[in-house]
C-alpha positions in Angstrom: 0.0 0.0 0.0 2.7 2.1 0.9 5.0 1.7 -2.1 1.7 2.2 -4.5 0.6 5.7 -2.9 4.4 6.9 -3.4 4.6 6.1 -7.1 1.2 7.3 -7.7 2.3 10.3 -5.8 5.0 10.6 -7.8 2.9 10.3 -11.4 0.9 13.2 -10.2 3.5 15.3 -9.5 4.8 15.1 -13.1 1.5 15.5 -14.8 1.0 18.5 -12.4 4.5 19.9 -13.9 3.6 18.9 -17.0 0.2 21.0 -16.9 1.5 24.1 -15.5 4.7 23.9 -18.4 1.6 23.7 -20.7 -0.9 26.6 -18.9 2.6 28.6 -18.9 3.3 28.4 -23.0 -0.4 29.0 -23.3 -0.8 32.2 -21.1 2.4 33.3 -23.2 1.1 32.1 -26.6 -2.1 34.5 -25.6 0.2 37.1 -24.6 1.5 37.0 -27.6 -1.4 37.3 -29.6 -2.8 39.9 -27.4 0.6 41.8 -28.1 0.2 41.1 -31.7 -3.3 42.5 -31.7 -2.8 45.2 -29.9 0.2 46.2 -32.4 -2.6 45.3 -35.1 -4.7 48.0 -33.5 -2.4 50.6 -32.9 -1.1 50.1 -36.5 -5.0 50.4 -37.9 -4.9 53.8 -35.4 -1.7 54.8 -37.2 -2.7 54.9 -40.5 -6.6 57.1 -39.7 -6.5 59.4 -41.5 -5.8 62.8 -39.6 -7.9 64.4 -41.6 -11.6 62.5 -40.1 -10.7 63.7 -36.4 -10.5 67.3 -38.1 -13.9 66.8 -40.0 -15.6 65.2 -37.1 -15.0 68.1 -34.9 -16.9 70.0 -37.7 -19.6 67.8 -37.1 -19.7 67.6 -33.5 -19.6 70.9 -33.3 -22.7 71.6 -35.7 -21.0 72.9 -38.1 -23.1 72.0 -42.1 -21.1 70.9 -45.1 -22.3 73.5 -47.6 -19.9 71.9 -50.4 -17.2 69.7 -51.8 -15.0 70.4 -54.3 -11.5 69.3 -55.7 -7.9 71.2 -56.1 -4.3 70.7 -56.4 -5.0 67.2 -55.3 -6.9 68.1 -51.8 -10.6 68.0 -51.5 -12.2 71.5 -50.0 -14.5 70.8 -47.8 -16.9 74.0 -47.7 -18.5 74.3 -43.9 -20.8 77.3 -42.7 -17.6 78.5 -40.5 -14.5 78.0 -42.9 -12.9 75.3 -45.5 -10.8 72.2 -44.3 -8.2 70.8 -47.1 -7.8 66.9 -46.6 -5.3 65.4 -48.9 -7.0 63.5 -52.0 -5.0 60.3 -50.5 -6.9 60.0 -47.5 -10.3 59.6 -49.1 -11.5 57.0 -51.0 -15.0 58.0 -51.8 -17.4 61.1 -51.1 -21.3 59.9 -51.3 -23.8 63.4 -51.3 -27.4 62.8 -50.3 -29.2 66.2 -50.3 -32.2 64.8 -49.9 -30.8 63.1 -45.9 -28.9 66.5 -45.7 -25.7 64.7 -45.3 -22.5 63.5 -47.1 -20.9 59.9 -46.0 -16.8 60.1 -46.6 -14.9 56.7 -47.0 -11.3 56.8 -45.5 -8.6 54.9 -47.4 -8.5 53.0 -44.0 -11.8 51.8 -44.0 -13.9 53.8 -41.8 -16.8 56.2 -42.8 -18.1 59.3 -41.1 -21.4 61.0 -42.1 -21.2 64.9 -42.3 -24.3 66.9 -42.0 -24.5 68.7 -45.2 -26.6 71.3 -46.9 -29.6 69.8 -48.4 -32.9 70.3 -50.6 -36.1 69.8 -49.3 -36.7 69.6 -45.1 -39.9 68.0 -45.3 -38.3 64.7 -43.7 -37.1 66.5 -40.4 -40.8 66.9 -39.7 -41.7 63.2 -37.3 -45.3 63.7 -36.3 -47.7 66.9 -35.0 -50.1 66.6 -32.1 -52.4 69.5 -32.0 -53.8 70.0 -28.4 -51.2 68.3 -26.6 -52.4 68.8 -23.2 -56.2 69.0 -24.1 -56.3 72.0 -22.6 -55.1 74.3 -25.7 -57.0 74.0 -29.0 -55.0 76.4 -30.9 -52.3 75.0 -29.6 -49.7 72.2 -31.5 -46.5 70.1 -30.9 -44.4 69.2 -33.8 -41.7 66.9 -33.2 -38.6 67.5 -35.2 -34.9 65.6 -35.7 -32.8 68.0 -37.3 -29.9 67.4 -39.7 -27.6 68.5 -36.7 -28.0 70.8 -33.5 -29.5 73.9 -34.8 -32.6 76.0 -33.9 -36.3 75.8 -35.1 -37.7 79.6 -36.1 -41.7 78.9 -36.4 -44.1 81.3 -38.4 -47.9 80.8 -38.4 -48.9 82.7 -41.3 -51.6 85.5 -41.3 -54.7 84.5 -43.2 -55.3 88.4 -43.7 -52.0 89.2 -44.5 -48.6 89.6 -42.7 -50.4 91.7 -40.0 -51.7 88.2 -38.3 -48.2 86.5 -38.7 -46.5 85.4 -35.9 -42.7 84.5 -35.5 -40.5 83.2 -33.2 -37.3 81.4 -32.6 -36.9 78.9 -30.5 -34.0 78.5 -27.8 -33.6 74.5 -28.0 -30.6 74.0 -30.3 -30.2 69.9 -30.2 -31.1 67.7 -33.0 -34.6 66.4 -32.0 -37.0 68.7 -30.3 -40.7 68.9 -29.6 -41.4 72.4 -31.3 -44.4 74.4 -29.4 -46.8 76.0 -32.0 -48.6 79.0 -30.6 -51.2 81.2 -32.2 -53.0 79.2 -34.8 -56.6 80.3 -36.1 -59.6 78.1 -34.8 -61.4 76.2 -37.7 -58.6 77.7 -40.4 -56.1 75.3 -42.2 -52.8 76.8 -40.5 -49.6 77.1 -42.9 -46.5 76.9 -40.4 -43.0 77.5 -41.8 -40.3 75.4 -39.6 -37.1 77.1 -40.5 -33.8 75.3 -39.8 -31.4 77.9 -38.6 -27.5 77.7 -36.6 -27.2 78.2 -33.0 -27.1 82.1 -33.8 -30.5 81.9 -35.7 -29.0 82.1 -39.3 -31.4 80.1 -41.3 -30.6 77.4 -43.5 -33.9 75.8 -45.0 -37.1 75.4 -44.2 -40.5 73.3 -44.4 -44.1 74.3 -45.0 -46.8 71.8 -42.6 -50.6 72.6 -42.3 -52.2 72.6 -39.3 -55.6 71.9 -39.6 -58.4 73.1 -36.4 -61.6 72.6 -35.3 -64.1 75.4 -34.6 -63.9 76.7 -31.2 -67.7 76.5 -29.7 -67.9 77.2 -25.8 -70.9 78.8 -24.1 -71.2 81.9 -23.0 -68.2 82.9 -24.5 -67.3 86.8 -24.8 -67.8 88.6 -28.1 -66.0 91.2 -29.2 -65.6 94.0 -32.5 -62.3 95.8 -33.7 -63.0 99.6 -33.4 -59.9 100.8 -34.6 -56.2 98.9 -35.5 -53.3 100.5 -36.6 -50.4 98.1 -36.2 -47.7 100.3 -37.9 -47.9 102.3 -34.7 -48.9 99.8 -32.2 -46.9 98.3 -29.6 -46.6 94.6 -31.2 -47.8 91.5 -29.4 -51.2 89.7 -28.7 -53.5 91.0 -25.8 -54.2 88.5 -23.2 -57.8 88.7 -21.9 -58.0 87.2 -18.5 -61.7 86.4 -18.7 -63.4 85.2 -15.0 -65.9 83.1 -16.5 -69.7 83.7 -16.7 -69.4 84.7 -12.8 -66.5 85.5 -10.0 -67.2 81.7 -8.9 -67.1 80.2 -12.6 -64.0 78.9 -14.0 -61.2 81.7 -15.5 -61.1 81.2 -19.1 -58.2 83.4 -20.3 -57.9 83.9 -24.0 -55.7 86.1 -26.8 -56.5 88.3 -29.4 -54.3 89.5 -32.1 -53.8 93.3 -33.5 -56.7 92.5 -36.0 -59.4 90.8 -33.7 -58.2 86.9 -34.1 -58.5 84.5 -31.8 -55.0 82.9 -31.4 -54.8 81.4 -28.2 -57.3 80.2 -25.1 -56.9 77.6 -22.3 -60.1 75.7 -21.5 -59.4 74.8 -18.4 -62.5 73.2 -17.3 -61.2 70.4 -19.2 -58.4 70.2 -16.7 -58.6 68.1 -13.4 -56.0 70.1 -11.9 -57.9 73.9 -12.7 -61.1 73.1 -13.4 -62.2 75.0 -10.3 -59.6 77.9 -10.7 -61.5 80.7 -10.2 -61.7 84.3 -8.9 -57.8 84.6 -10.2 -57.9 87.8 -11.5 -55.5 87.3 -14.5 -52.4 84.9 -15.4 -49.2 86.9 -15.0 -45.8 85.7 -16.6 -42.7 85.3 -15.0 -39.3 85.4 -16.4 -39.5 81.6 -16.8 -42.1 82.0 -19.4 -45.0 80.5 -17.2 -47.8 81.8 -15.9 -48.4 82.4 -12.4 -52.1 83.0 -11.1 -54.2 82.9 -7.4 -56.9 80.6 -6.9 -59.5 82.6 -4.2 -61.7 78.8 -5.0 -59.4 76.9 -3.8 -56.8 79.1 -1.6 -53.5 78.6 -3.1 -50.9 79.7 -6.0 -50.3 78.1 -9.5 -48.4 77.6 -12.2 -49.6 76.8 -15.3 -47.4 76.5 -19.2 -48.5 77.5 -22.0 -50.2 74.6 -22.9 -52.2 74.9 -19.8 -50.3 71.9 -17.5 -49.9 72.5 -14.1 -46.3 72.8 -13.3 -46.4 73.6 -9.5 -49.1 74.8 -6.9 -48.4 76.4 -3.4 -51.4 75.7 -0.7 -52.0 79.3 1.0 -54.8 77.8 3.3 -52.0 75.6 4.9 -50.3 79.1 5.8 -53.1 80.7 7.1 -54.6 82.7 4.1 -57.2 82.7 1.1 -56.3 84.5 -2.1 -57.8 87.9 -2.9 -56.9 90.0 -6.0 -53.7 89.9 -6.9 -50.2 88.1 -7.4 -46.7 89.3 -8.8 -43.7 87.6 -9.1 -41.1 90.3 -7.2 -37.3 91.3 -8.5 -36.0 88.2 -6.1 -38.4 85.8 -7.5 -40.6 85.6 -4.7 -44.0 85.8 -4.7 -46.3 89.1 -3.7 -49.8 88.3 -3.0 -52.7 90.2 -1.7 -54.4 87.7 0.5 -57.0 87.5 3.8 -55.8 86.0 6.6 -58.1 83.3 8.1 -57.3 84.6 11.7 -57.6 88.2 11.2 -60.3 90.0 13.2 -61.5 92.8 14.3 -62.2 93.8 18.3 -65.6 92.4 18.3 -64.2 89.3 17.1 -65.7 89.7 13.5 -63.6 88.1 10.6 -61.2 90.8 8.5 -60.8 90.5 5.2 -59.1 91.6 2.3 -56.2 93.3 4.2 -53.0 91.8 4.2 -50.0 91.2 1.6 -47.8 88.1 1.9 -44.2 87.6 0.4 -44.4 84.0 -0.3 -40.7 81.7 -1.5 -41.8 79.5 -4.5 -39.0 77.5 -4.5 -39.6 76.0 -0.7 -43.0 77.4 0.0 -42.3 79.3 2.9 -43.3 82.6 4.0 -41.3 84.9 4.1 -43.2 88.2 5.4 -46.4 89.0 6.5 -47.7 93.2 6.5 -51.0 93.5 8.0 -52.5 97.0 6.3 -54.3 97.2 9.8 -50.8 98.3 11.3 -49.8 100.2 7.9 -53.7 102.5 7.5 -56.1 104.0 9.2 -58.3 101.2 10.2 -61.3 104.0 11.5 -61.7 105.7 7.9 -64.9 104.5 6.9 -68.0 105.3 5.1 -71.0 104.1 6.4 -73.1 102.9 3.2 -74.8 104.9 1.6 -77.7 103.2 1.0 -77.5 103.0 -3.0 -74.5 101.2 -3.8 -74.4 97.9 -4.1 -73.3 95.6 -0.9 -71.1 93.6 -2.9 -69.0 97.3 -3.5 -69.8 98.9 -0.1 -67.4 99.3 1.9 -68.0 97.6 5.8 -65.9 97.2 9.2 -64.9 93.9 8.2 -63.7 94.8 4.2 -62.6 98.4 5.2 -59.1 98.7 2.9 -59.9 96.1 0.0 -56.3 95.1 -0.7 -56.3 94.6 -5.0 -53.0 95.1 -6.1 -49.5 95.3 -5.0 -46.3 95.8 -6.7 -42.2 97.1 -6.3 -41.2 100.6 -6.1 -37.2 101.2 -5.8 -36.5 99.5 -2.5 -40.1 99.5 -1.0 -43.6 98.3 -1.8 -46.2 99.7 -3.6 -50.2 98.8 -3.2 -54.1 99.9 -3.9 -56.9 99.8 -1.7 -60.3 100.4 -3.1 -61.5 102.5 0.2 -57.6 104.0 1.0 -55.7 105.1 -2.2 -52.5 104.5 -3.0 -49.6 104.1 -0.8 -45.7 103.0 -0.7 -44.0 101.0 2.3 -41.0 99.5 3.3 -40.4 96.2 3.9 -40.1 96.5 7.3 -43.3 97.8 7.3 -42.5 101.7 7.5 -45.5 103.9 5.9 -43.7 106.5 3.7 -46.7 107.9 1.6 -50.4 108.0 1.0 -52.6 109.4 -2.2 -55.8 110.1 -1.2 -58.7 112.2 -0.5 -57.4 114.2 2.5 -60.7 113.9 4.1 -61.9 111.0 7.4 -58.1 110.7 7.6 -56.8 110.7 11.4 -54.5 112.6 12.8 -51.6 110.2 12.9 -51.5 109.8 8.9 -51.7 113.6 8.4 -47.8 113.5 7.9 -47.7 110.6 5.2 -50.9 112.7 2.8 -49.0 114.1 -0.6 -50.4 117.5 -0.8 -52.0 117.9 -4.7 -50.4 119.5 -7.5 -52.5 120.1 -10.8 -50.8 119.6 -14.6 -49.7 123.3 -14.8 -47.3 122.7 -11.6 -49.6 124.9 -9.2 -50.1 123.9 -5.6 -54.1 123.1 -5.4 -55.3 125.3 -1.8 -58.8 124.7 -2.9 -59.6 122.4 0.3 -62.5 120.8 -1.5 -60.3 119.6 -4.0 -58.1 118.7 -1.5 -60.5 116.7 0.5 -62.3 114.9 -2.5 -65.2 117.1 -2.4 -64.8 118.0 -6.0 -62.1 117.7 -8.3 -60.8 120.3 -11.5 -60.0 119.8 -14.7 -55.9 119.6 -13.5 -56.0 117.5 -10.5 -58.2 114.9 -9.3 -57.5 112.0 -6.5 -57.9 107.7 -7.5 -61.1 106.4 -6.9 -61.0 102.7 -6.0 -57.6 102.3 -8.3 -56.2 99.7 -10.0 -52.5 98.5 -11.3 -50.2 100.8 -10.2 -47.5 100.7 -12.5 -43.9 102.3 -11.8 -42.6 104.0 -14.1 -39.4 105.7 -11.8 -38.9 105.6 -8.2 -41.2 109.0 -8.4 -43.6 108.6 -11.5 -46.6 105.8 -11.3 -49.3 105.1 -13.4 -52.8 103.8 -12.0 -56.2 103.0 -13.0 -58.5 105.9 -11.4 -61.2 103.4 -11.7 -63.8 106.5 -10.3 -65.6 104.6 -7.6 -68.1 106.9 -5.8 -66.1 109.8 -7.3 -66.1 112.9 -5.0 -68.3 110.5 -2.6 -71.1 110.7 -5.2 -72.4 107.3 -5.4 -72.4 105.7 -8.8 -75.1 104.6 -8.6 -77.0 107.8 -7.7 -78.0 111.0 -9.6 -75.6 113.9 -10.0 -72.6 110.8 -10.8 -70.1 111.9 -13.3 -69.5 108.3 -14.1 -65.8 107.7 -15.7 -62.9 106.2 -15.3 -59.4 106.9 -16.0 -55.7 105.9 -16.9 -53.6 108.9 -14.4 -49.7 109.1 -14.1 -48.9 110.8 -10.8 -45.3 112.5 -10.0 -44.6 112.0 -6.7 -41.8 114.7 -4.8 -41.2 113.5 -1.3 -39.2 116.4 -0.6 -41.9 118.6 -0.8 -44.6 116.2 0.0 -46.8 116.4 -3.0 -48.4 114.8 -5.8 -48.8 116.1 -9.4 -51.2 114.9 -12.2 -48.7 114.6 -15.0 -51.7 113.8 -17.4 -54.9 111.6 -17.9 -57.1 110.3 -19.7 -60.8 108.7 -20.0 -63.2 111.5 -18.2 -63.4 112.4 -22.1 -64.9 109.0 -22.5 -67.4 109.2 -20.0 -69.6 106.4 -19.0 -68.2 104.3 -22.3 -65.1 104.4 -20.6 -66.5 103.8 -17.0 -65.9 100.2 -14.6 -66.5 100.7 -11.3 -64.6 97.7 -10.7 -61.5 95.4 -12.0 -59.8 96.7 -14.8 -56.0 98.4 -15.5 -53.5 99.6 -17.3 -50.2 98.7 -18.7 -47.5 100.7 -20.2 -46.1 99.7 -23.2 -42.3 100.2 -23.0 -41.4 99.6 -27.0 -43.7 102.6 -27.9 -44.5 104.2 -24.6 -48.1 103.8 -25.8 -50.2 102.9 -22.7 -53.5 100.4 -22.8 -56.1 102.0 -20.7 -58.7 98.8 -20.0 -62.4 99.6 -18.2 -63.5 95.5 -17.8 -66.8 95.4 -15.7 -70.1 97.0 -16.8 -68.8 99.3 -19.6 -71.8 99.7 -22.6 -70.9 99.2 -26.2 -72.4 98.6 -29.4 -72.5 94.8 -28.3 -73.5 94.6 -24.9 -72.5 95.1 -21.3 -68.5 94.4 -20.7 -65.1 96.7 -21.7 -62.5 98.1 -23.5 -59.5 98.1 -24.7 -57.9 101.2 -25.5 -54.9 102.1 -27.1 -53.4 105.5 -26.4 -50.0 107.9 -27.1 -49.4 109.7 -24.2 -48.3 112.3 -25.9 -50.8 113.1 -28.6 -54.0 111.5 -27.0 -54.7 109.3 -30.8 -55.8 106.2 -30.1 -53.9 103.5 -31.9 -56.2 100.5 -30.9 -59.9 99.9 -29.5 -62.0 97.2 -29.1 -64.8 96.1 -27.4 -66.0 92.9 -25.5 -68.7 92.2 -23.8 -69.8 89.3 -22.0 -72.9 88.2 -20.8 -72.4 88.9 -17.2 -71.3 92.3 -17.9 -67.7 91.3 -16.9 -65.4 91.2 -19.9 -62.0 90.7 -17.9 -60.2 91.4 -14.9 -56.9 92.6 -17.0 -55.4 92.7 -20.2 -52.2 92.5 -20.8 -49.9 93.4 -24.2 -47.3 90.8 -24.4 -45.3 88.3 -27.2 -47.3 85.3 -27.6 -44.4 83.2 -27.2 -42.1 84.0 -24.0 -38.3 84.4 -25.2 -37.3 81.7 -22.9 -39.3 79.0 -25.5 
């Protein structure tokens, strides 16, 4: 037993040796091989062409062939930013297909590479158009797109009265395939839409003709409006964006746009939406400087944001902080949020509610609060009117809605806001009153200090204390009547809309009213504590201009036109609603005007001027 487990031993040992001599030449026959193909490899590297890494750049890069051609032995290659010369040598073949937009070059060592390359027709770039991607947006389409190489998409919905009606923009995306937004088609029209191929820089290098085909638009109740007057040579350009409330305050806001010849190009119908079909009492969708639009919901207390298609991008609950929506919301020079709100805890001595009497700076980005004013610690919580027996409740003013917070805005360093029973007045943001325009008169002692003493258009100091109190008013000065908008036009010019509630403490709704309303740009001097009436205009409208309620005004910076807007209750030739106005400063012409009406009598809450399409699309 012994003797046969040694010399078995033994025979393992040797076939052991004899395998590991064996694993040994193998792991150095692979070694060689893998030597061999690496030298293969680095041979095949050798011998690319240098020429390809210089042409793929191009091609990375963007950069179109525009053409080919052949000298002194080199080939030119032609690109948008200069010529590269690759030795005839290095290229076997050069394969053009226009028609693809690109150009396939063989290398002598084998490899291709496919160069984009100036083409003829683009109608292949176009994939597939959804119109009404969201469901929400029925003038609204989504085209997607691959591109020869990274370039940008310039669209143009044509006019179907001429260029007037077209609309252009270029779009920022720059990467080969892209979802292209189409904004501001007609409603039951056949749409021609140019997509024009351009660079990076928006140099255009062909284009494509689609059609875009819509149904009619039918929704009830819908406003109606008629073009009084258009001059777009002179006009500021854009689309005006009707923020319509709906057949009531509680209905859902159906905000729509209307081009410079009376078109509808654009409308969200939100009701479709199960995310805003309750948005209501939201005064009007502002944009930010994201391109969204922002907008309060008083129905459901909180804050959204809505694109252009009408998807909900982000909401903030203000009834988990403690408020409901009322009026009015602006996105502020830090990107925070300014909202005129109630708060839910707010009351008054005898443990009645308040409402409609704070401002809130609210963080978007985590939701927070950031500041609280209560206009209870800012105003003069004891000027009130009793009613007066004729106007309305809904517009009477009462212990419990005594300021009637409805706009707010930025001013320098502080804060600017209107109250429909206060005026006009600018604060810190520590809460520091600085000034206050307003009838003089029921003011108490401690806001004497902060009254701007009036000033009429010819620079004279008004003494006439009727005048100064709101008794009456002259043809060079008059005070803001339940205002609107305040917009800043310097840290000491503003313009508001003088919407003329209870003028002079006439009621409107009473004989002996001088019913009108009025766009006003005040110069403020806080030196001298005064406030001039730079200019006006509307008491020449009378009535046809008049909204005791809602409304505003916007200046127009291109031509420093200003829109003067009367929404709520203003007659026309087609019913009960408002207007749209139109006007140079400086000679009084009117440049635009038309008229909506709606039946409820309330054709909007604002309008606004602006490009259909944000820049940041």
């Amino acid at each position: 037993m012994m003797l046969f487990f040694q010399t078995t031993k033994s025979h393992l040992d040797v076939v052991a040796i004899r395998s590991f001599r064996l694993q040994t030449t193998c792991v150095l026959l692979l070694g060689v091989i893998v030597i061999m193909l690496s030298c293969s490899r680095s041979k095949d590297a050798e011998i690319e062409p240098p020429s390809k890494t210089g042409l793929q750049a191009r091609a990375d890069g963007g950069d179109l062939l525009l053409n080919v051609s052949k000298t002194d032995g080199s080939y030119i290659f032609e690109f948008e930013t200069g010529n590269l010369s690759v030795p005839e040598p290095e290229i076997t073949t050069i394969t053009p297909q226009p028609e693809r937009w690109k150009t396939i070059v063989s290398f002598s060592g084998g490899s291709k590479l496919i160069i984009p390359s100036k083409g003829g027709s683009l109608d292949y770039m176009v994939e597939d158009i959804r119109l009404n991607p969201s469901g929400y947006n029925p003038l609204a389409a989504l085209v997607n797109v691959w591109l020869p190489t990274y370039g940008r998409v310039k669209v143009t919905v044509h006019g179907k009265n001429g260029e007037n009606g077209t609309i252009t923009h270029l779009c920022r995306e720059d990467i080969p395939r892209q979802s292209v937004p189409v904004f501001g088609l007609y409603a039951d029209y056949d749409n021609i839409v140019d997509l024009t191929f351009t660079d990076r820089e928006g140099r255009e290098r062909g284009s494509t003709t689609i059609h875009i085909r819509t149904a009619p638009v039918t929704i009830q109740d819908f406003p109606q409006w008629k073009l009084i007057k258009s001059q777009p040579e002179k006009m500021e350009p854009g689309v005006n964006l009707i923020s319509y409330p709906g057949m009531s305050e509680a209905d859902v806001s159906l905000p729509y746009m209307i081009d410079n010849e009376g078109e509808l190009r654009w409308l969200l119908l939100l009701k479709s939406s199960p995310d805003l079909q309750r948005l209501s009492a939201s005064i009007g969708l502002k944009r930010t400087r994201n391109g969204t639009f922002i907008a309060g919901d008083q129905e459901q207390p909180r804050v959204v944001e809505i694109d252009m298609f009408g998807n909900l991008l982000h909401q903030w609950d203000l009834q988990k902080l403690g408020y409901t929506f009322h009026h009015e919301i602006r996105e502020a020079a830090n990107g925070n949020f300014l909202i005129n709100v109630t708060k839910t805890s707010a009351r008054l001595r005898n443990g009645a509610p308040r409402i409609n009497d704070h401002i809130i700076e609210l963080n978007p980005e985590s939701g927070a609060l950031v500041k609280e004013w209560d206009l209870a610690t800012l105003l003069d919580t004891a000027r009130y009117v009793k009613p007066d027996g004729i106007t309305p409740p809904q517009f009477s003013q009462t212990p419990n809605n005594w300021a009637h917070n409805n706009s707010i805005n930025e001013i320098g360093d502080d804060l600017l806001a209107t109250a429909r029973y206060q005026g006009i007045f600018r604060f810190t943001h520590t809460g520091t009153l600085r000034w206050i325009i307003s009838p003089h008169k029921y003011w108490g002692t401690a806001y004497q200090s902060y009254l701007l003493d009036p000033v009429d258009e010819n620079g004279n100091r008004v003494t006439d204390l009727a005048i100064i109190n709101g008794d009456r008013h002259s043809d060079g000065f008059d005070w803001p009547w339940g205002p609107h908008t305040p917009v800043v036009l310097s840290d000491d010019h503003i313009l508001v809309f003088d919407n003329g509630y209870n003028r002079n403490w006439i009621p409107n709704f009473g004989s002996g009213a001088a019913n009108y309303s009025r766009v006003v740009e005040y110069k403020i001097d806080i030196t001298k504590k005064t406030v001039q009436q730079v200019w006006s205009y509307g008491r020449e409208r009378g009535a046809a201009g008049f909204s005791q309620a809602l409304s505003g005004v916007q200046f127009l910076p291109q031509t420093k036109h200003v829109l003067f807007c009367p929404g709520m209750g203003v007659p026309t030739s087609i019913g009960s609603g408002g207007r749209i106005v139109e006007i140079d400063p400086a000679t009084k012409e009117i440049l635009f005007e038309m008229e909506i009406a709606a039946g409820s009598g309330s054709a909007f809450h604002r309008i606004t001027r602006m490009p259909l399409y944000p820049d940041t699309i």
